[in-house]
Backbone bond lengths (Angstrom), bond angles and torsions (degrees), N, CA, C in turn:
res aa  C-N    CA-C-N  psi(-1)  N-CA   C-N-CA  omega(-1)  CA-C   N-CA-C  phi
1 X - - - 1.426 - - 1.516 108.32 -
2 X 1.815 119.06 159.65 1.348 110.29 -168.60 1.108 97.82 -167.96
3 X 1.587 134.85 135.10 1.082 150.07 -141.20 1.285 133.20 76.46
4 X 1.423 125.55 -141.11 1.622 119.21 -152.43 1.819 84.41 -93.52
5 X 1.421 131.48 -45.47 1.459 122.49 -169.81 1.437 106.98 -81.42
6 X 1.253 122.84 10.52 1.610 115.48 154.91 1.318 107.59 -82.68
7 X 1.350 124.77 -15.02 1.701 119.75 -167.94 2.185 96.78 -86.21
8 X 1.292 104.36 -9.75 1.553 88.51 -156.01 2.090 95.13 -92.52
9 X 1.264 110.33 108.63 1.113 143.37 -160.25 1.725 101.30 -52.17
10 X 1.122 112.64 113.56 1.715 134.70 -179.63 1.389 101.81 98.59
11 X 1.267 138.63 -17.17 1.473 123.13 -169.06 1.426 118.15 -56.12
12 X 0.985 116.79 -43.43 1.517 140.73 160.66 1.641 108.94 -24.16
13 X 1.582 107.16 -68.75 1.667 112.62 169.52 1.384 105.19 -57.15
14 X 1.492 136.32 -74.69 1.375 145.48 -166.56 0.829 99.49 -54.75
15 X 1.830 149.44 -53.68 1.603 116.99 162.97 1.689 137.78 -36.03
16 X 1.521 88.85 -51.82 1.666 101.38 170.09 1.808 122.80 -63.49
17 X 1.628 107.45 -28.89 1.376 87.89 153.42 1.087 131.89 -109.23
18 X 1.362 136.39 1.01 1.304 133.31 145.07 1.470 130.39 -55.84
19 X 0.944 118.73 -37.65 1.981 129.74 173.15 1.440 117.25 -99.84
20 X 1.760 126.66 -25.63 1.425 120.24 166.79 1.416 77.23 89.30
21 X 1.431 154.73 46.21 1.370 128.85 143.08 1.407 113.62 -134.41
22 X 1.582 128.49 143.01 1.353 122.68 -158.16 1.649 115.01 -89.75
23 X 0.959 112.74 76.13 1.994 119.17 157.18 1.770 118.34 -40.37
24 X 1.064 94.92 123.03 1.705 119.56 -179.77 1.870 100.11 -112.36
25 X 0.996 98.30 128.30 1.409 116.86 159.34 1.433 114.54 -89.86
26 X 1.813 105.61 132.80 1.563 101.41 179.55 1.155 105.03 -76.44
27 X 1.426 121.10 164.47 1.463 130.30 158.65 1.831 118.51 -42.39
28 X 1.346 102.78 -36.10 1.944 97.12 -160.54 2.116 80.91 -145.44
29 X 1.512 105.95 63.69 1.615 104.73 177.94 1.848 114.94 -49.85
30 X 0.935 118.69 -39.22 1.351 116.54 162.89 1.437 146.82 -48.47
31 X 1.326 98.34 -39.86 1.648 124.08 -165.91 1.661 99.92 -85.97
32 X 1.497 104.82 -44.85 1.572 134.39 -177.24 1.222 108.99 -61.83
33 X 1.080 129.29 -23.78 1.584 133.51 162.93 1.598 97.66 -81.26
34 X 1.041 125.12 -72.59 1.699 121.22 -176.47 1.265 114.79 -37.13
35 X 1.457 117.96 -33.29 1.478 117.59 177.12 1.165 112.34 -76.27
36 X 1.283 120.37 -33.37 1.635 122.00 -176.01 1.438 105.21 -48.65
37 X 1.706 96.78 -73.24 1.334 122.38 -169.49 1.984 100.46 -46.16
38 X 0.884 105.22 -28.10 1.361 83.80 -167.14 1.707 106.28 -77.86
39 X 1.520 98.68 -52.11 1.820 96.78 163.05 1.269 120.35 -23.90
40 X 1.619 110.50 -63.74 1.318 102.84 -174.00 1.403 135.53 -53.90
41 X 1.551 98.62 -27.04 1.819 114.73 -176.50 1.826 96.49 -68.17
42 X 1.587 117.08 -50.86 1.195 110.21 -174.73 1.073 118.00 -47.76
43 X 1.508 115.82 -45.21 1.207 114.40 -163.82 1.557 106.62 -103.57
44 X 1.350 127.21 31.03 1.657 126.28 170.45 1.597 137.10 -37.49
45 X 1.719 97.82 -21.22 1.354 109.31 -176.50 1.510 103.38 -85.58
46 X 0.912 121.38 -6.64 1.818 131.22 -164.84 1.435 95.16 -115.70
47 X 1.436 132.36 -11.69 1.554 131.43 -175.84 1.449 111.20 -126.75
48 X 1.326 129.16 64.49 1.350 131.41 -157.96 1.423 109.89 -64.96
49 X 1.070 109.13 -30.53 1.864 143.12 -149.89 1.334 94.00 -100.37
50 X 1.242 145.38 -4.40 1.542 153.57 158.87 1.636 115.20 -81.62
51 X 1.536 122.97 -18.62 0.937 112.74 -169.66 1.810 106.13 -140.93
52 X 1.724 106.79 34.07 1.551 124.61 153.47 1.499 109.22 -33.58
């Protein structure tokens, strides 16, 4: 999980036993979104489908 609802403490478990699928929390969920997002902007010409 990554962003602000990876920070809210047990969701992580209560997803996994409510739905049967295993959620990982990133190390730095916040930052890890900023990094994404920024990849993606660099690379926009390669992600056409990002900017519908």
């Amino acid at each position: 999980m990554a962003g602000g609802g990876a920070l809210l403490r047990g969701l992580d478990k209560r997803l996994t036993d409510k739905i049967n699928i295993k959620f990982n929390v990133v190390e730095d969920p916040l930052h890890s979104v900023a990094r994404g997002t920024g990849v993606a902007l660099k690379n926009v010409d390669k992600f056409p489908f990002l900017m519908r």
